[in-house]
N, C-alpha and C positions, 0 to 999 in steps of 0.2 A: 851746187851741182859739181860733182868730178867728174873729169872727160880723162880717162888715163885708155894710151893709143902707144905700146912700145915699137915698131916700125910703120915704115913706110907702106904702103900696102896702094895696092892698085886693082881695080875690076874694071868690066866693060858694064856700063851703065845710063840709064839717063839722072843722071845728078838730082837733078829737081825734084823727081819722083823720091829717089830715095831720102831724099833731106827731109821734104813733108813727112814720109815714112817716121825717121828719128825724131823730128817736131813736135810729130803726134805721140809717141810713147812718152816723149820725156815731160811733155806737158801732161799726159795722163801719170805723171809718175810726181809729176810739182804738185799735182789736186791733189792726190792719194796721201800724202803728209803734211799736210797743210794743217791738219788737227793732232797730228801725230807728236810726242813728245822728241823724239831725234827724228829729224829732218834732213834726210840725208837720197840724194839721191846720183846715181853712177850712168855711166856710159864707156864702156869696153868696147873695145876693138881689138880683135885677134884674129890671125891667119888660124884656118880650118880646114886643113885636105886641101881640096882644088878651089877655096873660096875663101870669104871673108865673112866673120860672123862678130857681129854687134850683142850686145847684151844691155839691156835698160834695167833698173833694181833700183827699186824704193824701199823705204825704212816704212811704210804704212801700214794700217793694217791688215791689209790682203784681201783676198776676192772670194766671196763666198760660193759656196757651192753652185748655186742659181746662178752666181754672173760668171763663173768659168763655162757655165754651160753655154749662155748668150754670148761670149766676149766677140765673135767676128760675124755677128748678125747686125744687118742696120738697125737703128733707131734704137739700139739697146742702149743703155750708159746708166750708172749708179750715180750721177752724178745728179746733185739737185737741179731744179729749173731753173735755166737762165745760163748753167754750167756748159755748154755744148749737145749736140744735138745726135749723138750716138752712130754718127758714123765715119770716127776717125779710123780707128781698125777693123772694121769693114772695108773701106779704099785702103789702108793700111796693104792688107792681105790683096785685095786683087791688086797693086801695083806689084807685090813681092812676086804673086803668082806670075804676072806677066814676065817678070825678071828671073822664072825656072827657079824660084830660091823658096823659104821657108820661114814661115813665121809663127810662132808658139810660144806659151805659156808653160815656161820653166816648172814643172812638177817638182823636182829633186831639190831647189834650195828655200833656204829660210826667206830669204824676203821674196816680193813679190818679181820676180824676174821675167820678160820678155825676152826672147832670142830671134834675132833674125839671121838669117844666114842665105848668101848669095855665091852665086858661083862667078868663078873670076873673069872666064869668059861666057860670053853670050851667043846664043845663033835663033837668027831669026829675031831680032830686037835692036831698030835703028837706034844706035848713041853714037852719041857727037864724038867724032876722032880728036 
């Protein structure tokens, strides 16, 4: 796994929440190549506007038509039995929602890319000072 992060970067958040948030991609992004011949998977962080936007990216083979259409319903997962239980990005997404921020399935690049994106400050969302 690479984590490449060129500053310091600060938001208003609940920490926790968002860690399961990246937990959860980066583990759906270790499954996704785990059969794949390069097994490569990233983690970005870059300032964006008034926010901070993450990017998760696997070397796998990608998400078919059908499961980009499921990807933030619960109990969905491509993943065989015993794999998890399909509703990482589902809570995934309502934790972003509640954080005013954005989370999606990168259309524009080659490998499989999730983006999250959060704004720096929060209103209306108790985090720890």
């Amino acid at each position: 796994i690479v984590c490449e992060v060129k500053d310091d970067f600060y938001i208003e958040c609940r920490e926790t929440e968002i860690l399961q948030v990246l937990v959860n991609l980066v583990n759906n992004a270790k499954d996704a190549v785990e059969t794949s011949h390069t097994k490569e998977v990233r983690l970005l962080a870059r300032e964006d506007g008034n926010g901070l936007e993450f990017l998760v990216e696997d070397s796998g083979p990608g998400l078919t038509d059908k499961m980009k259409l499921k990807l933030f319903q619960p109990f969905s997962s491509s993943k065989g039995a015993g794999k998890g239980t399909g509703l990482g990005l589902s809570i995934s997404k309502q934790i972003i929602d509640t954080h005013h921020g954005k989370i999606y399935l990168s259309l524009d690049s080659g490998p499989t890319r999730f983006v999250v994106w959060l704004p720096q400050k929060q209103q209306g969302l108790a985090v720890a000072a």
